[in-house]
SESEDO-518576 format. One line per 4 residues: number of its first residue (from 1); for each residue y, x, z of N, C-alpha, C. Coordinates in nm, 2 decimals, decimal comma. Each point is the difference from the previous one (the first is absolute). Layout:
<rs>
NUM = Y:X:Z:Y:X:Z:Y:X:Z | ...
</rs>
This chain:
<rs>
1 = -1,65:-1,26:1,40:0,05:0,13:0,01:0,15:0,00:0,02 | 0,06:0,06:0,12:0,10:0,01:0,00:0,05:0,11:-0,12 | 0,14:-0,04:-0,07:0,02:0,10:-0,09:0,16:0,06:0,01 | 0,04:0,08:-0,13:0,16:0,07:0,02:-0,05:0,03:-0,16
5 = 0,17:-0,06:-0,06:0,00:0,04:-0,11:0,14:0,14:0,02 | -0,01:0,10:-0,03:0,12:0,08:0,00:0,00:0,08:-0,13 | 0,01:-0,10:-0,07:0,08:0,06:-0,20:-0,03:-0,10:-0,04 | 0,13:-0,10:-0,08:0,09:-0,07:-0,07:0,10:-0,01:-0,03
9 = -0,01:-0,05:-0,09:0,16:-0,01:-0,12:0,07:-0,09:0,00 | 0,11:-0,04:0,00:0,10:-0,11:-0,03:0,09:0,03:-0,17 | 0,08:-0,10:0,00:0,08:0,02:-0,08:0,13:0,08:-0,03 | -0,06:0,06:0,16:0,18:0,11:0,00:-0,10:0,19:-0,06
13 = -0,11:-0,03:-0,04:-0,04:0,13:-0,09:-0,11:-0,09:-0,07 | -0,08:0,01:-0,04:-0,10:0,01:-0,11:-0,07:-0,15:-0,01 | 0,01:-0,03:0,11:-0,06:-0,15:0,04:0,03:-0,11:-0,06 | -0,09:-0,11:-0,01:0,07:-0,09:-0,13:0,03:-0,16:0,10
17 = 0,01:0,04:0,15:0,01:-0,09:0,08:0,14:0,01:0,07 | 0,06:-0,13:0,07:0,11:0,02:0,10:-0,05:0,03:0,13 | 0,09:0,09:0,12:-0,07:-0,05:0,11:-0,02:-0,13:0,08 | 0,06:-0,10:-0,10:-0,06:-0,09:0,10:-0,09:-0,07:-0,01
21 = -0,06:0,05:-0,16:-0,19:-0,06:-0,06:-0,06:0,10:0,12 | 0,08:0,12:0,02:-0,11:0,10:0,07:-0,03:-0,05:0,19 | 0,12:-0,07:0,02:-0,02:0,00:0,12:-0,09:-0,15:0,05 | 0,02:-0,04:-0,13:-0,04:-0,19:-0,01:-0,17:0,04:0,02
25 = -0,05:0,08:-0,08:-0,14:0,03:-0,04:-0,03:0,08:0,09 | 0,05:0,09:0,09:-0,04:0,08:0,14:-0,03:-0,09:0,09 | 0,10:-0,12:0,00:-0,02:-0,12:0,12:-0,13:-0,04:0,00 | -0,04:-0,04:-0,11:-0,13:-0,08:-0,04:-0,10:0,05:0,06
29 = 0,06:0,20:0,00:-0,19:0,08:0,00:0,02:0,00:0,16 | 0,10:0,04:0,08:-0,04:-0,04:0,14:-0,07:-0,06:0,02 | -0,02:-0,16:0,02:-0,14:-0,02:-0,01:-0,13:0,05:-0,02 | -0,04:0,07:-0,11:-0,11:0,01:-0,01:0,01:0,20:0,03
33 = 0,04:0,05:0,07:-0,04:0,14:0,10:0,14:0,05:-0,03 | 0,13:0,01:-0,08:0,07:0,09:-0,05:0,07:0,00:0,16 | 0,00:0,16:-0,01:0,12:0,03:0,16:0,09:0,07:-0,02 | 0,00:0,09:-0,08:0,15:0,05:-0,06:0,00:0,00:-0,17
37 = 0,13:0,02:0,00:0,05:0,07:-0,17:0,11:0,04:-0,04 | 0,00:0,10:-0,03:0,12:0,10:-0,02:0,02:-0,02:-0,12 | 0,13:0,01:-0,08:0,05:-0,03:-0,13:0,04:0,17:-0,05 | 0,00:0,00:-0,13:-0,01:0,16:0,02:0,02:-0,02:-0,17
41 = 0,13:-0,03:-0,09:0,06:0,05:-0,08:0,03:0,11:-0,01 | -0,08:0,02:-0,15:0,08:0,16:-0,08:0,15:0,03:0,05 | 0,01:0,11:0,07:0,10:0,11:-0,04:0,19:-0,05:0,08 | -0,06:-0,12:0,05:0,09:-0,07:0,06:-0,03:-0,10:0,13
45 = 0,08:-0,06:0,08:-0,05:-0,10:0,12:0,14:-0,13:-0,02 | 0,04:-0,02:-0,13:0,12:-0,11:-0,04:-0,09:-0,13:0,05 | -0,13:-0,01:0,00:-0,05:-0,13:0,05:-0,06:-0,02:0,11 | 0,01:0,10:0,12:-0,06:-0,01:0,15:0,08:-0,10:0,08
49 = 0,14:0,04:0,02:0,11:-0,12:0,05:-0,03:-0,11:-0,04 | -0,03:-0,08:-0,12:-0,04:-0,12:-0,04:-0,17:-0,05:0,07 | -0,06:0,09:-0,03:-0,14:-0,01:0,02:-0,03:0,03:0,16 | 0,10:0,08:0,13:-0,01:-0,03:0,12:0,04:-0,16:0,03
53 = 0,16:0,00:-0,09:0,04:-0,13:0,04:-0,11:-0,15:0,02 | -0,08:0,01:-0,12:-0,02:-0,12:-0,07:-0,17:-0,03:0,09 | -0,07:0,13:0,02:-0,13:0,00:0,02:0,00:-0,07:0,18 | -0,04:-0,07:0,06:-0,09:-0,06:0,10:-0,05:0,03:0,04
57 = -0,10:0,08:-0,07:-0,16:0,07:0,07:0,04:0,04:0,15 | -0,07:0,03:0,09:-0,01:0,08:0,12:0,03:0,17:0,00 | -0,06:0,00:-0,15:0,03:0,18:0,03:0,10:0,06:0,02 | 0,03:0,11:0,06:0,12:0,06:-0,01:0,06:0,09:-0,14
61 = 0,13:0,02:0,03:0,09:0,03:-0,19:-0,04:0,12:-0,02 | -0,04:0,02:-0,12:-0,02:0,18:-0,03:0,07:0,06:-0,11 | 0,12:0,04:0,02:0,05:0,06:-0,15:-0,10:0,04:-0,11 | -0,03:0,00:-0,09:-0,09:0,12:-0,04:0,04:-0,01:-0,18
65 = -0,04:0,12:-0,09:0,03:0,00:-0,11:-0,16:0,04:-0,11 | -0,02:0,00:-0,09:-0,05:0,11:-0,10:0,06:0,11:-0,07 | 0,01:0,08:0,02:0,08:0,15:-0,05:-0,06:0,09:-0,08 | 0,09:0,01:-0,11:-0,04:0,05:-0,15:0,03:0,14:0,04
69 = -0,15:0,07:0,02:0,02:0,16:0,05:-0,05:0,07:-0,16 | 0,06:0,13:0,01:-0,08:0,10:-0,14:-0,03:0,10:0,13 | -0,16:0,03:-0,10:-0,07:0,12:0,06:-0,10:0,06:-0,09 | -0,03:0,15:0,09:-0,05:0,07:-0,11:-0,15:0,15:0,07
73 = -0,10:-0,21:-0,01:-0,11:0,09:0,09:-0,14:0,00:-0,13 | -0,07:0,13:0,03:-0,11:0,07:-0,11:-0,13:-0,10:0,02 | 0,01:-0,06:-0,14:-0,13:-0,13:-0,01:0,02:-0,10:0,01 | 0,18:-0,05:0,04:0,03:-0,10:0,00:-0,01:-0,05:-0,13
77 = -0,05:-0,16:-0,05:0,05:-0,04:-0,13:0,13:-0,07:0,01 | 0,15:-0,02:0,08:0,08:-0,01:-0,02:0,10:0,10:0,07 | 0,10:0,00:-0,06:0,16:0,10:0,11:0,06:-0,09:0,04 | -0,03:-0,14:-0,02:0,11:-0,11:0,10:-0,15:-0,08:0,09
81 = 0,08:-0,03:0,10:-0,12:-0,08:0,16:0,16:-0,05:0,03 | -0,08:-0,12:0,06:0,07:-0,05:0,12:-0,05:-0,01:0,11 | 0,12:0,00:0,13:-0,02:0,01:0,10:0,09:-0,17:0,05 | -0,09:-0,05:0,03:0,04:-0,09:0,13:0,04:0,03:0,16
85 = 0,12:-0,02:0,01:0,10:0,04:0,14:0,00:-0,11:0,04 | 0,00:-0,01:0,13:0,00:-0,06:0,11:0,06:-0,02:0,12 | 0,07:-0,09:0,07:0,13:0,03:0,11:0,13:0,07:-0,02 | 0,05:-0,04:-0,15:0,14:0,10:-0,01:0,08:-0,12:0,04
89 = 0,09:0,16:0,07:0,13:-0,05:0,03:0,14:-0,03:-0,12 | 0,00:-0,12:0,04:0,11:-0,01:-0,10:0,17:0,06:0,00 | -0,02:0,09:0,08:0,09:0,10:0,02:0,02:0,13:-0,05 | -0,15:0,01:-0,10:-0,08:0,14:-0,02:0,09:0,04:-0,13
93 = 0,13:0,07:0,02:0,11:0,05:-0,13:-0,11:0,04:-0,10 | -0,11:0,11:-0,01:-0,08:0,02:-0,10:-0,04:-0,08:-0,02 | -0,09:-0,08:0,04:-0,08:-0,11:-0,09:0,08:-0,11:-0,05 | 0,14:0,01:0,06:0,11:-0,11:-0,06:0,02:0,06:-0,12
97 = 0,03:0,14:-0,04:0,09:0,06:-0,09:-0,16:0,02:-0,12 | -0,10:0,02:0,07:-0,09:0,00:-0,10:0,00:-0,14:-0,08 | -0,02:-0,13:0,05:-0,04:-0,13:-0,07:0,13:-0,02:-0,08 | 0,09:0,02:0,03:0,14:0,04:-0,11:-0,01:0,01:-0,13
101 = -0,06:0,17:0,07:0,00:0,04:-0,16:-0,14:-0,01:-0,08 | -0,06:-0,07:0,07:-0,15:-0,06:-0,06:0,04:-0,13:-0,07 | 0,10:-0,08:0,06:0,07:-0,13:-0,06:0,01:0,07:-0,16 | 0,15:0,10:0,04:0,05:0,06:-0,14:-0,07:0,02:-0,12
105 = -0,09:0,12:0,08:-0,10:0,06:-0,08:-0,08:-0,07:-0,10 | -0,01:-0,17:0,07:-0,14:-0,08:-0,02:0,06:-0,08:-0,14 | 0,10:-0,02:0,03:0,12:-0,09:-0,06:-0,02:0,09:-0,17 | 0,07:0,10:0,01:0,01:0,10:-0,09:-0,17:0,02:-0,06
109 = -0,05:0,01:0,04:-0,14:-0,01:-0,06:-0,03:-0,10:-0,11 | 0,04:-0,12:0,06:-0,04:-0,15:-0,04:0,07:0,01:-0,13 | 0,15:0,05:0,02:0,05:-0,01:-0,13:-0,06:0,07:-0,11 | -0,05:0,11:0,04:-0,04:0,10:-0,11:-0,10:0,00:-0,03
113 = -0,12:-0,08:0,06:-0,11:-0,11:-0,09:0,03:-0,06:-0,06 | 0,08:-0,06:0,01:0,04:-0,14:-0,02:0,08:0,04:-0,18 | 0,06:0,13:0,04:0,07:0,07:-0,16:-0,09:0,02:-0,07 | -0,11:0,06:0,02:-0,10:0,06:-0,05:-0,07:-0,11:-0,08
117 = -0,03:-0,08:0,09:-0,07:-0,14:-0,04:0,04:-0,05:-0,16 | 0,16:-0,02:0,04:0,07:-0,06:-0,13:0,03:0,09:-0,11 | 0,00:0,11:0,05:0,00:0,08:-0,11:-0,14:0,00:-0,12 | -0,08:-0,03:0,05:-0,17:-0,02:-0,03:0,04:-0,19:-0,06
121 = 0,10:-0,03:0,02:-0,02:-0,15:-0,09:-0,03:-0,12:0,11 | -0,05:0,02:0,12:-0,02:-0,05:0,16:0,16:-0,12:0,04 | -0,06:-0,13:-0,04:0,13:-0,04:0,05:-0,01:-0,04:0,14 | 0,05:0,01:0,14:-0,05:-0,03:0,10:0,15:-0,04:0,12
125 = 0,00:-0,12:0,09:0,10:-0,03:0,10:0,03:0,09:0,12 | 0,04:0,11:-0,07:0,03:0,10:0,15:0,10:-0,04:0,04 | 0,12:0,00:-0,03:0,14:-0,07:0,08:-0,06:-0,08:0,07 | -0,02:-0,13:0,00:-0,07:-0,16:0,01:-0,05:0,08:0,12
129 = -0,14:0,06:-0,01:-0,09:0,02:0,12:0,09:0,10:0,12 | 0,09:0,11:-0,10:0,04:0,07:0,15:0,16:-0,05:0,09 | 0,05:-0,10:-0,09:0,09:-0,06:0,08:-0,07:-0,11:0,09 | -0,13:-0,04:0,01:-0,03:-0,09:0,05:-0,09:0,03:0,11
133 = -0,09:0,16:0,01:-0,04:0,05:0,08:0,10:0,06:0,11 | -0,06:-0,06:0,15:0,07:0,06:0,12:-0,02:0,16:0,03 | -0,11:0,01:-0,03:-0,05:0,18:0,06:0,00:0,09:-0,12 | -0,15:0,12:0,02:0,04:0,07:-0,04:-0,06:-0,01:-0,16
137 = 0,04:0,04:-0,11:-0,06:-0,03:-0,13:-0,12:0,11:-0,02 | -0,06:-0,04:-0,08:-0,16:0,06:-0,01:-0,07:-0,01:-0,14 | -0,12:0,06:-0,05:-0,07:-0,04:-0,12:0,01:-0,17:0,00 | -0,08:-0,05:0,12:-0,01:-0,16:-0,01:0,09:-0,06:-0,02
141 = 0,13:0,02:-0,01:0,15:-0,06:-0,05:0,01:0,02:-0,15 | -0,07:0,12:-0,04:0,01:0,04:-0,14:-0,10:-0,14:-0,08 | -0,14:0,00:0,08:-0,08:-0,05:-0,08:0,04:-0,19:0,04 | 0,09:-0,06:0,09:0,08:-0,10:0,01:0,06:-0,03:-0,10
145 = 0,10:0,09:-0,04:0,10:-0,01:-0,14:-0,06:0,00:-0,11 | -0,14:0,05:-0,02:-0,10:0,00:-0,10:-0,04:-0,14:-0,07 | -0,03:-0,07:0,16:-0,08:-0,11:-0,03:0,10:-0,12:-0,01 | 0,14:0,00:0,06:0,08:-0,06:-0,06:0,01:-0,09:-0,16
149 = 0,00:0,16:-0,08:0,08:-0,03:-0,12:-0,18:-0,01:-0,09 | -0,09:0,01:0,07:-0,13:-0,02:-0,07:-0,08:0,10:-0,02 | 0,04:0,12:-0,02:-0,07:0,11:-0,01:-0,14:0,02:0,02 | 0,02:-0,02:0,13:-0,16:0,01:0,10:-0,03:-0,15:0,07
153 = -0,14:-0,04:0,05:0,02:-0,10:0,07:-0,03:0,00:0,15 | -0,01:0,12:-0,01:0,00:0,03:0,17:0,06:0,17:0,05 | 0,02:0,04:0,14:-0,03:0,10:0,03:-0,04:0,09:0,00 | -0,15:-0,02:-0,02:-0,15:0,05:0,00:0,03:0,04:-0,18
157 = 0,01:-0,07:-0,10:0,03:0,06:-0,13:0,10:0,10:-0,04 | 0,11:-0,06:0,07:0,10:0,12:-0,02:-0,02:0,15:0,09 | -0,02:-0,05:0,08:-0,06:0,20:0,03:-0,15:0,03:-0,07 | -0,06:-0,09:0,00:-0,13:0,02:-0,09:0,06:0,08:-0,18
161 = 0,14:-0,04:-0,06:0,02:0,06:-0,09:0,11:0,09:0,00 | 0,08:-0,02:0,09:0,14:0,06:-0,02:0,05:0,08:0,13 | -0,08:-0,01:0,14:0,11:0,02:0,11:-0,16:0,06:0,09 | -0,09:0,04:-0,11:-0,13:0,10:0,13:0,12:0,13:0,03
165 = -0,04:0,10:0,08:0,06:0,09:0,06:-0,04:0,13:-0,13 | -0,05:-0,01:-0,12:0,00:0,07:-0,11:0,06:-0,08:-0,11 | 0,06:-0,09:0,02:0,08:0,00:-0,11:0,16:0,05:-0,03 | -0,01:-0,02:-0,13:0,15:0,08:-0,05:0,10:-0,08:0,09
169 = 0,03:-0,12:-0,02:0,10:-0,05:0,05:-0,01:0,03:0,17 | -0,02:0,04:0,05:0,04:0,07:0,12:0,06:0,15:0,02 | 0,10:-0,05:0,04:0,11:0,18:0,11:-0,11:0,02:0,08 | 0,08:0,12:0,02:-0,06:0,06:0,16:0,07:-0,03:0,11
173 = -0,03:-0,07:0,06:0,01:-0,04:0,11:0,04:0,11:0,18 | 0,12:-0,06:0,07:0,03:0,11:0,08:-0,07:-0,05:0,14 | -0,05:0,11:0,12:-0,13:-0,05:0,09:0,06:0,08:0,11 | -0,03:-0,04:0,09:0,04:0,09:0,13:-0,13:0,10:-0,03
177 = -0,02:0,05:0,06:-0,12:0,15:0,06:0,01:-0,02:0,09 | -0,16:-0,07:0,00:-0,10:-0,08:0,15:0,00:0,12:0,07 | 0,05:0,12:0,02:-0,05:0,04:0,11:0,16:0,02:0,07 | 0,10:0,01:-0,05:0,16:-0,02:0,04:0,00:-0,20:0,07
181 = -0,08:-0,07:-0,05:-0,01:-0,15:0,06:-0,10:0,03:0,09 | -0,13:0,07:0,01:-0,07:-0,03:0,13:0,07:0,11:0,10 | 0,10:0,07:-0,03:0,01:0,09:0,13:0,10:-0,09:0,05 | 0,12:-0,09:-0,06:0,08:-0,02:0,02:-0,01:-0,11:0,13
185 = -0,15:-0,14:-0,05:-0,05:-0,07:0,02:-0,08:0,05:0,16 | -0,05:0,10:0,03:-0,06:0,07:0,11:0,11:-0,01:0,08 | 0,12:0,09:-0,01:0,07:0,04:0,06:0,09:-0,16:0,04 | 0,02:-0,07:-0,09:0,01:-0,16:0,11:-0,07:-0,08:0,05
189 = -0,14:0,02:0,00:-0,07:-0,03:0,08:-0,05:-0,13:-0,09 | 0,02:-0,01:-0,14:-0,08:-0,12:-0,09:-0,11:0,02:0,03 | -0,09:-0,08:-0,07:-0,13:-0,03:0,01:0,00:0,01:-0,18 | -0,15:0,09:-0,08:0,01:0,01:-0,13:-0,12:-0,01:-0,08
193 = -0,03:-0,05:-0,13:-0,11:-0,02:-0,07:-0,04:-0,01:-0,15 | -0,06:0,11:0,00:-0,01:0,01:-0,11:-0,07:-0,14:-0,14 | 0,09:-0,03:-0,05:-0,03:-0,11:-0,08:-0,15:0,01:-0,12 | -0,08:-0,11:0,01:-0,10:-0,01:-0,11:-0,04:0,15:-0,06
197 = -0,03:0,10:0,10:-0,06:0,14:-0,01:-0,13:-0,04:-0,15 | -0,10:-0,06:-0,03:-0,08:-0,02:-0,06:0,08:0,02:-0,11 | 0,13:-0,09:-0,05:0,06:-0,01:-0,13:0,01:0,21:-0,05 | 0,05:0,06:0,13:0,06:0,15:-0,09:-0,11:0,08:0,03
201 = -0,15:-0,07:0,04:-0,13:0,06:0,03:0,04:0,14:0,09 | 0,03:-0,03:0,13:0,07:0,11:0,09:-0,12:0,03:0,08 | -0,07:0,12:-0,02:-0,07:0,05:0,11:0,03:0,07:0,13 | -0,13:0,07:0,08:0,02:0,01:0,10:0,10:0,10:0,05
205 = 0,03:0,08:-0,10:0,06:0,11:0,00:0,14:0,00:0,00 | 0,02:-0,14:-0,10:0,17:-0,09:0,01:0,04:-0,01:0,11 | -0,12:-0,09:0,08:0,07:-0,06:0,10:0,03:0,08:0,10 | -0,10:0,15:-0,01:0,03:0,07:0,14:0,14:0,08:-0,07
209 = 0,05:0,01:-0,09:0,13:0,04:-0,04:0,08:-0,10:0,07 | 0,01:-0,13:-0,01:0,11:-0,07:0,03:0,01:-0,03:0,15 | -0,12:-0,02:0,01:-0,01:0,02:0,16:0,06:0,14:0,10 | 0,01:0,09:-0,04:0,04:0,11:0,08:0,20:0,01:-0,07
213 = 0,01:-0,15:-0,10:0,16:0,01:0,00:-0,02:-0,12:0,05 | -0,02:-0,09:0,07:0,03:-0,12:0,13:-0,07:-0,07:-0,03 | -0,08:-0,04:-0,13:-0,06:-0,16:-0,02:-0,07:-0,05:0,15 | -0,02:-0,13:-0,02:-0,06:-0,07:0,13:-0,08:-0,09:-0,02
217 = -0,02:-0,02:-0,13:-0,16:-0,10:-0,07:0,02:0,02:-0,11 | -0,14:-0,05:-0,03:-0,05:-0,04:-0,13:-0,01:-0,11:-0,03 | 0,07:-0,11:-0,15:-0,05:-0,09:-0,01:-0,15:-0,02:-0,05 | -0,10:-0,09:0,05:-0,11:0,01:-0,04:-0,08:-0,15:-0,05
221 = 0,10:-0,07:0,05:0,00:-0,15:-0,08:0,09:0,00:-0,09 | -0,03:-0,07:-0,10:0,12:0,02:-0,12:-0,12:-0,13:-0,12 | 0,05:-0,04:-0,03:-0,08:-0,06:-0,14:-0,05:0,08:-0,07 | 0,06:0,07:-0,04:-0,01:0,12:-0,12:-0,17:0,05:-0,01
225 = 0,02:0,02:0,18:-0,11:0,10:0,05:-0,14:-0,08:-0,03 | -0,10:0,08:-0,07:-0,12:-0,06:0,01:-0,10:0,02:0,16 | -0,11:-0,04:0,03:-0,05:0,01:0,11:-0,02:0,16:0,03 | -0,01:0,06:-0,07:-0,04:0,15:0,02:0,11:0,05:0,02
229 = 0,11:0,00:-0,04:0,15:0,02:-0,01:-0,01:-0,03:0,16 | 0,04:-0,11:0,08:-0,01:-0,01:0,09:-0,07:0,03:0,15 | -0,16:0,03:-0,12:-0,06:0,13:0,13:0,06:0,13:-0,01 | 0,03:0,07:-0,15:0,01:0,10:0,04:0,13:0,06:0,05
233 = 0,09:-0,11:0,02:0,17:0,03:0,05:-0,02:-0,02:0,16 | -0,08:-0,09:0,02:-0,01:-0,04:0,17:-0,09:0,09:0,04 | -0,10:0,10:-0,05:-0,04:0,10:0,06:0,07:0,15:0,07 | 0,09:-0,04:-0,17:0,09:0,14:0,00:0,16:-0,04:0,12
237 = 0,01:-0,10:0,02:0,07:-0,02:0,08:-0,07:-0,01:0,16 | -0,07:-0,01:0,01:-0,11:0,04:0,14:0,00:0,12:0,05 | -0,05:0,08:-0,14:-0,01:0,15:0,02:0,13:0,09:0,05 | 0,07:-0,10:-0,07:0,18:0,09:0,02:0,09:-0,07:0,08
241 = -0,10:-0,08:0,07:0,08:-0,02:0,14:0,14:-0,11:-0,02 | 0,02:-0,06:-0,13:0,07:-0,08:-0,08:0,02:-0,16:0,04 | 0,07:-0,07:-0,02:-0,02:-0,18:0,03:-0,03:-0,06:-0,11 | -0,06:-0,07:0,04:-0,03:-0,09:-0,17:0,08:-0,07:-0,03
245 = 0,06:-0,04:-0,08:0,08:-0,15:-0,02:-0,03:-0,09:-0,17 | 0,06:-0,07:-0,02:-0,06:-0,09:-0,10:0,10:-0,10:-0,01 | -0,02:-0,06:-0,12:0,07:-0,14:-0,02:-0,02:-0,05:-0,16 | 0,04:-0,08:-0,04:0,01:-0,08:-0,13:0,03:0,05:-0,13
249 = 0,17:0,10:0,06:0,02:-0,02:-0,15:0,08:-0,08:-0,03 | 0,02:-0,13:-0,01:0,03:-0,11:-0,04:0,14:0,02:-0,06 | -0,03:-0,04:-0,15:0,10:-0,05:-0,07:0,06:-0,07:-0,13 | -0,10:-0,13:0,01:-0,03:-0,08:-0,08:-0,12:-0,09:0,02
253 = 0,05:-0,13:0,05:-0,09:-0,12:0,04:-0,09:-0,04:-0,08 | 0,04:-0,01:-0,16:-0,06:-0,03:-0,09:-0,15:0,09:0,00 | 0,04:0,15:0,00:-0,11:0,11:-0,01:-0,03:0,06:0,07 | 0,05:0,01:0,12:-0,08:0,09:0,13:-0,07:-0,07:0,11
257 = -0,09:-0,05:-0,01:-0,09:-0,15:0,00:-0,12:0,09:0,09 | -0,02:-0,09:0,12:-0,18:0,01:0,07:-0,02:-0,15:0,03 | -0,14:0,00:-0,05:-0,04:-0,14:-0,06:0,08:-0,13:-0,08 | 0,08:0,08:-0,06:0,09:-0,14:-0,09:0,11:0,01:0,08
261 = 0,05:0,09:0,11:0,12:-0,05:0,06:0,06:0,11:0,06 | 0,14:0,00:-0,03:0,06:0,15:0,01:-0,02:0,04:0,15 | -0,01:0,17:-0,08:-0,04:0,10:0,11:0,04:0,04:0,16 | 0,15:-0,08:-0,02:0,09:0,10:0,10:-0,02:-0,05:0,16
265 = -0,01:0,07:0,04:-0,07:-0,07:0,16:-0,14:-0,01:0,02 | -0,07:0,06:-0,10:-0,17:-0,08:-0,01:-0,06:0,15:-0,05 | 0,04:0,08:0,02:-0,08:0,12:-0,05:-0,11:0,06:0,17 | -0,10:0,05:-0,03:-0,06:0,00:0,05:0,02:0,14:0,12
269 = 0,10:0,01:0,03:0,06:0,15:0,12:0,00:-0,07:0,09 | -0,12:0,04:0,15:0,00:-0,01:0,12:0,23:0,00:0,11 | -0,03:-0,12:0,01:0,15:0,02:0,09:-0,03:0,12:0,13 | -0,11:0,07:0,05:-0,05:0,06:0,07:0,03:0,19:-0,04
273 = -0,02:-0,01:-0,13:0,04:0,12:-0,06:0,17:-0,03:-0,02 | 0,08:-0,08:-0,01:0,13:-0,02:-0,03:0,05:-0,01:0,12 | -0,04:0,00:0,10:0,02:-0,01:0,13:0,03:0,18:0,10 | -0,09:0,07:-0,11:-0,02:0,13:0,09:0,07:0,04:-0,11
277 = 0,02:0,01:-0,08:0,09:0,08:-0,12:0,19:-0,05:0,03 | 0,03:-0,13:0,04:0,10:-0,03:0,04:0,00:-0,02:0,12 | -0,04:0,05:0,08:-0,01:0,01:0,12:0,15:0,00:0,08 | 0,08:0,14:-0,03:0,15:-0,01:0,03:0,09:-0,10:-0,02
281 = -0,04:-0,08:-0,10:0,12:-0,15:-0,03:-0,06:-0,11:0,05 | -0,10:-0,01:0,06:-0,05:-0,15:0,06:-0,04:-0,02:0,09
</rs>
């Protein structure tokens, strides 16, 4: 099966990888069907320059991001989604001035877990982890400094106790309004997609919302998603006239695993569907 991974992580947001594990391990999957892969860090693109530089492949370069949108649709179980963008220009003053103050904002966050934490008795390496991190800081930097000083011994435990999206030690967090990002995203001619829809259980009714503010797919491969998950997103994207798209995920070798061996490049999204969905960049 020819394939396309388009959503992964590096180390310049949430990712526990460099790009050059990422581009080392893209090499490999060429061989066995991979034809593209878009890199697509939270809330920033500090690692695309690196990751055009370094990668080989045949494909051609695609800017692209994950973008921390707030919204506020009836039956949604969450008010934050992300959107995956595609084809920006690295000229784009908004989306420059947005990843800014998403840096800032993200930055400021981290501390004020991180306060909270110790104030609760939590001894943990936040200086250590955020002087040493290139991108943007995140929960997974929090639950890093955790496992440092012993706390936790993974990831998966420290949000498991301290850093789920209902606990105390979390702010409120600042979001663009997906529908001020998809108009904006229209009107430059990006290419857009709604991230792991299954996670905020977004029905049909969502998507014809987002859709009539510019969306341009659905993701419908995702890990997350169980097999039904994935019939019933690639229906609803049939019906609504939508592109499919898909990818991995990937961000952590150790744990984001198909058959014993990390995910990224190997997820199961037709390059055929990633072909008509990126149609304008390749």
């Amino acid at each position: 099966m020819e394939r396309a991974d388009l959503h992964f992580h590096s180390l310049h947001s949430d990712g526990k990888h460099s790009v050059d594990f990422l581009c080392d391990w893209l090499a490999k999957q060429i061989q066995d069907g991979l034809q593209l892969a878009v890199l697509t860090d939270h809330d920033g693109v500090d690692g695309f320059e690196i990751f055009d530089r370094l990668s080989e492949a045949p494909w051609p370069s695609i800017r692209a991001c994950e973008l921390s949108c707030g919204v506020s649709l009836r039956g949604a179980e969450s008010t934050e989604l992300h959107l995956l963008i595609y084809g920006l220009n690295e000229t784009d003053a908004y989306l420059r001035e947005a990843f800014q103050r998403f840096r800032e904002e993200r930055r400021t966050r981290f501390d004020e877990i991180c306060r909270r934490l110790r104030a609760d008795g939590y001894e943990l390496a936040a200086e250590e982890v955020a002087t040493e991190h290139k991108g943007v800081l995140g929960r997974p930097h929090v639950a890093d400094a955790l496992i440092r000083t012993g706390v936790v011994k993974s990831r998966k435990e420290a949000f498991d106790r301290f850093l789920s999206n209902s606990s105390k030690y979390l702010p409120k967090k600042w979001r663009i309004p997906i529908e001020e990002a998809l108009t904006h995203c229209r009107k430059k001619g990006y290419r857009t997609a709604i991230a792991h829809p299954g996670i905020y259980g977004l029905k049909r009714e969502h998507l014809v919302v987002l859709k009539d503010w510019g969306l341009d797919a659905v993701e419908v491969i995702h890990p997350k998603h169980k097999p039904s998950d994935e019939k019933f997103y690639r229906a609803l994207a049939d019906s609504l006239g939508l592109f499919v798209s898909g990818g991995s995920d990937f961000h952590d070798g150790e744990t984001d695993l198909i058959n014993g061996l990390p995910s990224l490049g190997r997820a199961p999204y037709s390059y055929s569907e990633a072909r008509d969905f990126l149609a304008p960049f390749l």
